[in-house]
C-alpha positions as CSV (number, residue, x, y, z in Angstrom):
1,X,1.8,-14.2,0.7
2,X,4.6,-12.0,1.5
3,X,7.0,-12.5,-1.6
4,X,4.6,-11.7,-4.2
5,X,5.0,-9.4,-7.1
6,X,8.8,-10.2,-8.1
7,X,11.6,-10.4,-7.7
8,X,9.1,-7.8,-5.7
9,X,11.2,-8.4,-2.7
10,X,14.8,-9.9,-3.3
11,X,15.6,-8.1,-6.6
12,X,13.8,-4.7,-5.4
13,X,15.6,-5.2,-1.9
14,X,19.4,-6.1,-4.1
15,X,18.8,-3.0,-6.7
16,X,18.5,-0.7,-4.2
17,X,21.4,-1.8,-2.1
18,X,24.2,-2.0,-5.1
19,X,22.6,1.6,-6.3
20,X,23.0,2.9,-3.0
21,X,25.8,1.0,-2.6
22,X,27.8,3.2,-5.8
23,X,26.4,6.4,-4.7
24,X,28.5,5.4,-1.1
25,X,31.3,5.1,-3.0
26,X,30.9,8.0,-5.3
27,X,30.2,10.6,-2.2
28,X,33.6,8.2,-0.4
29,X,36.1,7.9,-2.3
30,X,38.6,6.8,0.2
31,X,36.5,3.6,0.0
32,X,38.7,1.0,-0.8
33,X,38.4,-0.6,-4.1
34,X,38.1,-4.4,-3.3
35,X,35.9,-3.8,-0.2
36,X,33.2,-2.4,-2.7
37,X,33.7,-5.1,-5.6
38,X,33.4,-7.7,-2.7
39,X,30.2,-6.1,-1.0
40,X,28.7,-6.0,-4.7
41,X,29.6,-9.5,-5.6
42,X,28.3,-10.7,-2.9
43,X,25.0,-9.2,-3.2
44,X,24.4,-9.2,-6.8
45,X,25.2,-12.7,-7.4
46,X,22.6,-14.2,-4.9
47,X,25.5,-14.9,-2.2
48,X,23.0,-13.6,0.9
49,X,20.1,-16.5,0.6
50,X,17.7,-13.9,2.4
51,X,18.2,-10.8,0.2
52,X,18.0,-13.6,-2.9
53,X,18.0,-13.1,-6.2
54,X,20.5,-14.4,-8.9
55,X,22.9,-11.8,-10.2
56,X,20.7,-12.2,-13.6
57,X,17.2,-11.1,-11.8
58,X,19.1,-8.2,-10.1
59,X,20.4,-7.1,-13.3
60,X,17.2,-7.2,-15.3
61,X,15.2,-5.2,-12.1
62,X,18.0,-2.9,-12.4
63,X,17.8,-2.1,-15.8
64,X,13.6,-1.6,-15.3
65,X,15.1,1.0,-12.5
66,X,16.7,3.0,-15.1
67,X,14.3,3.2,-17.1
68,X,11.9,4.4,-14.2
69,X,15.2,6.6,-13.0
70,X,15.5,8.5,-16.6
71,X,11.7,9.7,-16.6
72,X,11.4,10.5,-13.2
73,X,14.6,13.0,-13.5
74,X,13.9,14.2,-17.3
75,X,17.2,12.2,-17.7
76,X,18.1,10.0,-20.6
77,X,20.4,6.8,-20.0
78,X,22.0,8.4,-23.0
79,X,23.4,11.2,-20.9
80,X,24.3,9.3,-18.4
81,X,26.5,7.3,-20.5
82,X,29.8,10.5,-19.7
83,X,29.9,8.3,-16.2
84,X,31.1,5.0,-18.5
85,X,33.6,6.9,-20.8
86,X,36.4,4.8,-19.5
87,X,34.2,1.5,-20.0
88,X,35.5,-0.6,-22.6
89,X,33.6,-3.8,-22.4
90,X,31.7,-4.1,-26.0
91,X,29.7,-6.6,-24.8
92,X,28.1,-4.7,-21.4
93,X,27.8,-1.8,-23.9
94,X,25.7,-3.9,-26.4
95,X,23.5,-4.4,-23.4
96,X,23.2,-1.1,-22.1
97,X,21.9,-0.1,-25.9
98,X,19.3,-3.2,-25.4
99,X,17.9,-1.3,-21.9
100,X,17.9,2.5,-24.0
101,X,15.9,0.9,-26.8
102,X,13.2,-1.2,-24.5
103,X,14.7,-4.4,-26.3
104,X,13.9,-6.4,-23.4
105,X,14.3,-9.7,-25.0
106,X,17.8,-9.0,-26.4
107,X,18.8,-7.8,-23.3
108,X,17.9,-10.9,-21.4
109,X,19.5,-13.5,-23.6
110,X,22.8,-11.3,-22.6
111,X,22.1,-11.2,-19.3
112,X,21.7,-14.9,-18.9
113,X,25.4,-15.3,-20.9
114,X,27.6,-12.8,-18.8
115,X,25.9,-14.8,-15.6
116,X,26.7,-18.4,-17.3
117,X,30.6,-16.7,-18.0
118,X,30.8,-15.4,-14.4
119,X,33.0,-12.5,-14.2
120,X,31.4,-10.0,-17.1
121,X,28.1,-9.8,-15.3
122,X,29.7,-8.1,-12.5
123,X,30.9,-5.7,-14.4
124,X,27.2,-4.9,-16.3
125,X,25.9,-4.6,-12.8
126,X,28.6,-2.0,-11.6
127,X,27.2,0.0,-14.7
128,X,24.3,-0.5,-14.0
129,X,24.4,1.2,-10.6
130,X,26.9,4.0,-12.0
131,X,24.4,5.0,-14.8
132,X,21.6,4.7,-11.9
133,X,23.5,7.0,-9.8
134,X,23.6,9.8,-12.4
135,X,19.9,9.2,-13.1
136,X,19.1,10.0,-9.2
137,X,20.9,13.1,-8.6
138,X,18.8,14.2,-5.5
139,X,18.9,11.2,-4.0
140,X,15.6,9.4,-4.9
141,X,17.2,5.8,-3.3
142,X,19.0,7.1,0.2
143,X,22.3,5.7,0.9
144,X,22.1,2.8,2.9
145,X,24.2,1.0,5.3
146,X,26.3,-1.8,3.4
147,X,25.4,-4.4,5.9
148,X,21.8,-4.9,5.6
149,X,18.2,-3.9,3.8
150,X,16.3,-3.5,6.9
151,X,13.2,-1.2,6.0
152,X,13.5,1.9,8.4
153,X,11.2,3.6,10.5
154,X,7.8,3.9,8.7
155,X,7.3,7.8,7.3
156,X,5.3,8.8,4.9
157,X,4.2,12.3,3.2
158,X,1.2,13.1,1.0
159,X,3.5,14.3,-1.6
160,X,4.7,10.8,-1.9
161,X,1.6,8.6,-2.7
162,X,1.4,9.8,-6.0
163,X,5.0,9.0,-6.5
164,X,4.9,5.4,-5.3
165,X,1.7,4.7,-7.4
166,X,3.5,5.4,-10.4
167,X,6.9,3.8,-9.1
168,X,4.3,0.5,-8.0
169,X,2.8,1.3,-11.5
170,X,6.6,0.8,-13.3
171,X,7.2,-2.3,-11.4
172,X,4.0,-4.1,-12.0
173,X,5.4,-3.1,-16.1
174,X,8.8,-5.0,-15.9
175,X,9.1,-8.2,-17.5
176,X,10.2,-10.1,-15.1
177,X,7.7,-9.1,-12.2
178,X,4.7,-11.2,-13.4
179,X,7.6,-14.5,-13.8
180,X,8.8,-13.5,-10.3
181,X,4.8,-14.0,-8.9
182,X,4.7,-17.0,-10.7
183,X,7.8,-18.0,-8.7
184,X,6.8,-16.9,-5.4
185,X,3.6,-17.6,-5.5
186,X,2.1,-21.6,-5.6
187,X,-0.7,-22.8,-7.4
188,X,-3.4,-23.5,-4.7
189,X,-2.4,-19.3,-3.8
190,X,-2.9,-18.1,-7.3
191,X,-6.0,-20.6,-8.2
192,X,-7.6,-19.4,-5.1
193,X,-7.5,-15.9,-6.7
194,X,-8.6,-16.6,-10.2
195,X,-11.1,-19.7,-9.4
196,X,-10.4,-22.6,-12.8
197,X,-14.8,-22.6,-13.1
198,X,-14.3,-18.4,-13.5
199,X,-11.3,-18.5,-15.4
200,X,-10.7,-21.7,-16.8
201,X,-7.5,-23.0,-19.1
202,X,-5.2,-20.2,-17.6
203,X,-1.9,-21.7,-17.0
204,X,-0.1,-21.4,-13.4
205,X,2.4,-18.8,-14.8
206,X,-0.7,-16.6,-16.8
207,X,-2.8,-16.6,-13.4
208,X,0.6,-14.6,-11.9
209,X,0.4,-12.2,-15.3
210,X,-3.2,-11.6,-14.7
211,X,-2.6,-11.0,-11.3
212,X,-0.2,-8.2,-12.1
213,X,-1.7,-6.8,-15.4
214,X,-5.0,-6.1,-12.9
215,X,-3.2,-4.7,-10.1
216,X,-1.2,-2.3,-12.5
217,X,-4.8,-1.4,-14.0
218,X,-6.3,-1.2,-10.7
219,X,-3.6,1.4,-9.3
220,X,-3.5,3.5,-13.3
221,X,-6.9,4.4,-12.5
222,X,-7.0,4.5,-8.6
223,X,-8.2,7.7,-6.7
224,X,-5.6,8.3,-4.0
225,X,-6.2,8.7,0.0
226,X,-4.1,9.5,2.2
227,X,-5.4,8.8,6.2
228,X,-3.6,11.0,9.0
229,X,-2.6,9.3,12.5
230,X,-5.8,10.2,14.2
231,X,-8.2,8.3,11.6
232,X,-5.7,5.3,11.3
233,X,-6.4,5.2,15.2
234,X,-9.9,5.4,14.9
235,X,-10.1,3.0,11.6
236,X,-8.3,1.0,13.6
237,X,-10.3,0.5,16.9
238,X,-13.4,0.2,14.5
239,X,-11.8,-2.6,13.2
240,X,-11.8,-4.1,16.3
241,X,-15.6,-3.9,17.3
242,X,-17.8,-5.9,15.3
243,X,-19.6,-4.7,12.4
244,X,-23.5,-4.9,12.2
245,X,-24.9,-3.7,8.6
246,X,-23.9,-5.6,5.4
247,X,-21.7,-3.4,3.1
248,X,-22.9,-1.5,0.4
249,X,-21.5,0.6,-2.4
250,X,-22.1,3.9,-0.6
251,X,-19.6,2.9,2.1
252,X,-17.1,3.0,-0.7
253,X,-15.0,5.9,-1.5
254,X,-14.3,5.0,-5.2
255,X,-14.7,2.2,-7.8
256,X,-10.7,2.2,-7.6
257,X,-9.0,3.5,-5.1
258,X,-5.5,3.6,-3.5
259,X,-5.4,4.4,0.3
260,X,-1.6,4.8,2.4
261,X,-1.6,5.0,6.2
262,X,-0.2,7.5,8.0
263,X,0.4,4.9,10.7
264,X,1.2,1.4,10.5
265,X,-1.8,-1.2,11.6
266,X,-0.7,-4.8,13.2
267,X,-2.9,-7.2,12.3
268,X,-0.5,-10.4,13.1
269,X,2.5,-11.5,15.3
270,X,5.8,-11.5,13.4
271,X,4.5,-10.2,10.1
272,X,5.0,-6.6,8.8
273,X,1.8,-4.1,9.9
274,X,-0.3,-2.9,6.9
275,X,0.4,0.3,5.5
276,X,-1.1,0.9,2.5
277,X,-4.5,-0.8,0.1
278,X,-5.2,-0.8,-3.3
279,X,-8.8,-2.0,-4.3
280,X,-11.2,-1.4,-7.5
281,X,-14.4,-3.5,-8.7
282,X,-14.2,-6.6,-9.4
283,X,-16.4,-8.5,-12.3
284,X,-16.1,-12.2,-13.1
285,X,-15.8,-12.7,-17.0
286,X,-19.2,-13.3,-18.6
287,X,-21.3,-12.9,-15.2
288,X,-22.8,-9.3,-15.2
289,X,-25.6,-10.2,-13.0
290,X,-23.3,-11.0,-10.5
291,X,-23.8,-8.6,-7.4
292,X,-20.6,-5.7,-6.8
293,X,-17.8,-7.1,-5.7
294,X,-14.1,-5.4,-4.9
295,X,-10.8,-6.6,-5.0
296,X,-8.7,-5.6,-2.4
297,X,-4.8,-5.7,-2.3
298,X,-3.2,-5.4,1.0
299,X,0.3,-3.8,1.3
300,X,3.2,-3.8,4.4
301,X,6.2,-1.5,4.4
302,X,9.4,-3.2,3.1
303,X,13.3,-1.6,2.2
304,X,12.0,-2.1,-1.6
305,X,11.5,0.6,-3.9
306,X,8.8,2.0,-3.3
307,X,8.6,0.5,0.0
308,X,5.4,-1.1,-0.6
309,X,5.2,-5.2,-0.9
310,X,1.8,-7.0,-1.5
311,X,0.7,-9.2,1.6
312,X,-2.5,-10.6,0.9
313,X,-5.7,-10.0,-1.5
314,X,-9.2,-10.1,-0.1
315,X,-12.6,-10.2,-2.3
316,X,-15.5,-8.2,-0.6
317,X,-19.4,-8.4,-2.0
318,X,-22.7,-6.3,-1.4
319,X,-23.9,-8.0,1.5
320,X,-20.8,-8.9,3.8
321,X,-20.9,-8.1,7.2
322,X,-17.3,-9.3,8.0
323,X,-18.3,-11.2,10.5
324,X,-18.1,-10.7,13.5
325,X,-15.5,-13.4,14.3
326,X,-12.7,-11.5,12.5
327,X,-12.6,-9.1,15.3
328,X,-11.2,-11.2,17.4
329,X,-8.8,-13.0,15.3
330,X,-5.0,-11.8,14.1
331,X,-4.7,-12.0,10.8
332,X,-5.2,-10.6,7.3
333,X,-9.1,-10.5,7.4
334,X,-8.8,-8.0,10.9
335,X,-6.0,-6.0,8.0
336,X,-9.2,-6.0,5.5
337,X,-11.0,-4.7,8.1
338,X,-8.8,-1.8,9.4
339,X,-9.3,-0.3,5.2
340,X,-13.2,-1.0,5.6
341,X,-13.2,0.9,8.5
342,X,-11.2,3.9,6.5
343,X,-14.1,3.2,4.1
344,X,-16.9,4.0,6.4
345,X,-14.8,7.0,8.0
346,X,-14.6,8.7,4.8
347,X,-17.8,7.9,3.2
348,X,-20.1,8.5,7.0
349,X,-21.5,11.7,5.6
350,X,-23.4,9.9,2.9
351,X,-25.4,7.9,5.4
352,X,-25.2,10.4,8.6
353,X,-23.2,13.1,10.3
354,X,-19.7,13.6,9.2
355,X,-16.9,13.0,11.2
356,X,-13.6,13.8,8.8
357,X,-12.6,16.0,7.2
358,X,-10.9,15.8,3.5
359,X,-8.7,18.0,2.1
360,X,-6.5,18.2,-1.5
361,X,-3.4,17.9,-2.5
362,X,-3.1,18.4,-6.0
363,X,-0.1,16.7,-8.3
364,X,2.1,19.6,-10.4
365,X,1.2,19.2,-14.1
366,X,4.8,18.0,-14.6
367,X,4.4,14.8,-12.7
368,X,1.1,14.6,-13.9
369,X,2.1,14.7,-17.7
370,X,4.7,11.8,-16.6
371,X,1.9,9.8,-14.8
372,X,0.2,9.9,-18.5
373,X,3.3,8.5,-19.8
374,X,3.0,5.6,-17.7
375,X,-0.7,4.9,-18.7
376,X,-1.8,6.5,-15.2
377,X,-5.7,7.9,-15.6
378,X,-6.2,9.3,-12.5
379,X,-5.4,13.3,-12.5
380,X,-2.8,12.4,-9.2
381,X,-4.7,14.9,-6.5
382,X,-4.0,12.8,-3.1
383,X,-7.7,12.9,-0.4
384,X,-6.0,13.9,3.1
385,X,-8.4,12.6,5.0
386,X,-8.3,13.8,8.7
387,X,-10.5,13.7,12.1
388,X,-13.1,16.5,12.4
389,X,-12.8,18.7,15.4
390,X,-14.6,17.1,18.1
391,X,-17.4,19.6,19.1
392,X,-19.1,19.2,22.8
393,X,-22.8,18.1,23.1
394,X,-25.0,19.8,25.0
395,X,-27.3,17.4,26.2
396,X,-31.2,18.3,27.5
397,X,-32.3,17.7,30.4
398,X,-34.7,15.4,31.3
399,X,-38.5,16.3,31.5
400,X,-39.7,16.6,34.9
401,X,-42.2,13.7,35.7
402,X,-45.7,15.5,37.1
403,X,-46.3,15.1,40.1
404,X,-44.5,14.2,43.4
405,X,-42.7,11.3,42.3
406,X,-38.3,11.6,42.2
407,X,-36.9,11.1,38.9
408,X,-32.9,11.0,38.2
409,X,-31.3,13.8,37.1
410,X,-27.9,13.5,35.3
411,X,-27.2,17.2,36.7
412,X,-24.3,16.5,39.0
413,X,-20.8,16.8,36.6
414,X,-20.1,16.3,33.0
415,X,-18.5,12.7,31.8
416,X,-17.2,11.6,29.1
417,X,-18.7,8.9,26.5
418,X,-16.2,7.0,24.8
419,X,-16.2,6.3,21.0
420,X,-18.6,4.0,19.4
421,X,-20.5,2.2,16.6
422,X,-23.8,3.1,16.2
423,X,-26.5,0.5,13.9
424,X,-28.4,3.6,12.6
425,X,-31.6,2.7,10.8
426,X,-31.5,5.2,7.5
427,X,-35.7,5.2,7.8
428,X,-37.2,4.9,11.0
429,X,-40.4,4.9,9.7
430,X,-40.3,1.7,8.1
431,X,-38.3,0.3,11.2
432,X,-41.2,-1.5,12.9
433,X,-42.3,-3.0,9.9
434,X,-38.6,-4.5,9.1
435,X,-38.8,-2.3,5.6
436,X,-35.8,0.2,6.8
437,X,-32.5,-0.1,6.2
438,X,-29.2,0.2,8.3
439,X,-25.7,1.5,8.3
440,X,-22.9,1.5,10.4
441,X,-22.1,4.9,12.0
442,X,-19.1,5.8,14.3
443,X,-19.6,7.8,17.0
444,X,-16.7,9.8,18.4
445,X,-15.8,10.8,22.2
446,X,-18.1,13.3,23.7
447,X,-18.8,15.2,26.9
448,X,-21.8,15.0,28.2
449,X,-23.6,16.8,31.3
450,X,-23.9,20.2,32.0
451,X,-21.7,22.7,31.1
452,X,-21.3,24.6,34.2
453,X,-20.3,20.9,36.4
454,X,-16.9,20.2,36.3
455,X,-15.7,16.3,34.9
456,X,-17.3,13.2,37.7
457,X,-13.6,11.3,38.6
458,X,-14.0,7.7,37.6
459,X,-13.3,5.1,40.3
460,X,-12.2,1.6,39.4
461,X,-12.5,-1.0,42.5
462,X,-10.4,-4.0,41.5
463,X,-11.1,-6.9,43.9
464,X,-9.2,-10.3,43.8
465,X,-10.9,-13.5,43.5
């Protein structure tokens, strides 16, 4: 499920190339003329099957991009219009006034006619990407090479989350993402999400709209995380041990929630490492008794804008255990898994002994006051969740036995125990009778042995068969 959410992928990936493409030229200027109206016709008009897109889904992503562009910067396309005084095209300026007045249909039906007369729509993208370049003074979309989309290195800053909610926000907004799903996605994909006995008489094309309208809801209202290297690694390596307690809603952080990875998790061969999660609850229509479910959304790092790309949506109820097969298998249930495991991380110190700590980051009332504008609920502070400090354990010694008899004595070096799940019953009391209940708990590396031994060396003996 990789090309979900648009023209998410081919017109995200094309937008940002022909706007980085004219910043390139603006900062060059010994660039020569026909080498950029080649590298932009080519792209634009769909020539490169794999970056994809028609020039008329490139052109209407664009335009969303300005409009996204002009808030971000407390820019209007209006005054960016001093970069077009030259332009003399009525028609691409009848256009432009369509994008500064949210006429989305009227610009569409002129979209479709400069790509049906060819040569004019090259000349409304160029614009496009000039305006764009104004609207971005600092340098929002980087300049990129002008041979390829390639997403970078992953890097991410706590800063940013907010920012790519609301960018993810804008995009899920745009006319044409819910038709792009609806392209990308088939019918068995979109039926599996949005069952016909749950939501009957929903055509193919309004399964992709819901799909988008609850994802944009989902991520208005979503309290943000933000998980450092260290607990990636541990999420991670939890993810890979099977899990013993059913879930319940105190091993969730939030109702809605939107979680980014400081490190990238592989869950699959060949297919872009998880990044980043969105999730809220989830309620079938009509069926309140139902037991709490969440939807998840699972996101990879792409070259898009923000570089965030949906690659597969999991439903989770009171009661899974995730079993214990998906431990051993690569694929998008072990990715599920990995944001679980950030789950129980964060939320340990409702059902035991801590072992993160969380932080804020708090959103300036600027961006905040432009989150509003987008519909945005949440008040934008990012959770920086990290790794407590890993305290030694002193453990007691054994009780000496009466009498003569030897007993062991764990007194001759420290060791070290290596992390672990522990099934921890919540009321030991109850346990013998089968009335208690259990939880998963992680339990981190920790010396053990006295204090005053130094570390026992470990020796392996490998022998061959």
């Amino acid at each position: 499920m990789s090309g979900i959410f648009v023209a998410t992928q081919a017109t995200a990936d094309n937008w940002r190339h022909l706007t980085a493409l004219a910043r390139s030229y603006q900062l060059s200027p010994a660039l020569e003329d026909e080498r950029f109206e080649r590298t932009l016709r080519r792209i634009a008009t769909g020539g490169d099957p794999v970056k994809g897109g028609s020039g008329a889904q490139v052109a209407l992503f664009g335009a969303s991009q300005l409009l996204q562009l002009e808030e971000q910067h407390g820019r209007t396309i209006e005054q960016a219009m001093f970069a077009l005084i030259d332009l003399d095209d009525d028609a691409v300026w009848d256009a432009l006034g369509d994008v500064y007045q949210n006429n989305w249909p009227a610009y569409e039906r002129k979209v479709w006619a400069f790509e049906r007369a060819g040569a004019p729509l090259l000349e409304l993208l160029r614009t496009l990407v000039r305006v764009a370049a104004v609207l971005d003074p600092d340098g929002t979309l980087p300049t990129l090479v002008l041979n390829g989309t390639e997403p970078g290195p992953w890097a991410v800053k706590p800063r940013q989350v907010p920012e790519w909610r609301r960018q993810l926000v804008s995009r899920l907004e745009a006319p044409e993402t819910s038709e792009g799903t609806a392209r990308e996605m088939s019918e068995e994909q979109l039926t599996t999400i949005f069952p016909a006995d749950l939501f009957p008489g929903l055509s193919h094309v309004e399964r992709a709209r819901l799909l988008c309208e609850q994802e944009r809801d989902r991520l208005r209202g979503a309290r943000m995380f933000f998980a450092d290297a260290d607990t990636t690694a541990v999420a991670t390596r939890k993810a890979a041990r099977p899990r013993k307690t059913p879930l319940d809603t105190r091993r969730v952080p939030s109702p809605s929630g939107f979680l980014v990875l400081d490190q990238p998790v592989d869950y699959a061969p060949g297919m872009a490492p998880l990044v980043a999660a969105s999730w809220s609850t989830w309620q079938v229509p009509g069926r309140s008794d139902e037991p709490t479910a969440w939807f998840l959304t699972l996101y990879a790092h792409t070259a898009a804008t923000p570089p965030l790309a949906p690659i597969g949506f999991e439903r989770l109820t009171v009661g899974d255990v995730l079993a214990e097969k998906y431990a051993s298998q690569e694929n998008a249930d072990f990715a599920a898994r990995a944001v679980v495991a950030c789950w129980d991380l964060i939320t340990q110190e409702r059902v035991g002994k801590a072992v993160v700590d969380v932080a804020e980051e708090r959103r300036k009332p600027v961006k905040v006051r432009a989150d509003r504008r987008r519909g945005i609920t949440d008040d934008g502070t990012v959770q920086l969740v990290t790794i407590r400090g890993r305290q030694a354990s002193v453990p007691r010694s054994r009780r000496e036995a009466d009498g003569p008899a030897t007993t062991r004595r764990y007194d001759r070096g420290q060791w070290w125990v290596h992390e672990h799940t522990r099934d921890h019953c919540m009321n030991p009391a109850l346990h013998r009778e089968g009335g208690c209940t259990h939880q998963d708990i992680t339990v981190l590396d920790y010396p053990k042995g006295p204090e005053d031994k130094p570390f026992l060396d470990t020796v392996y003996v490998v022998r061959g068969d």
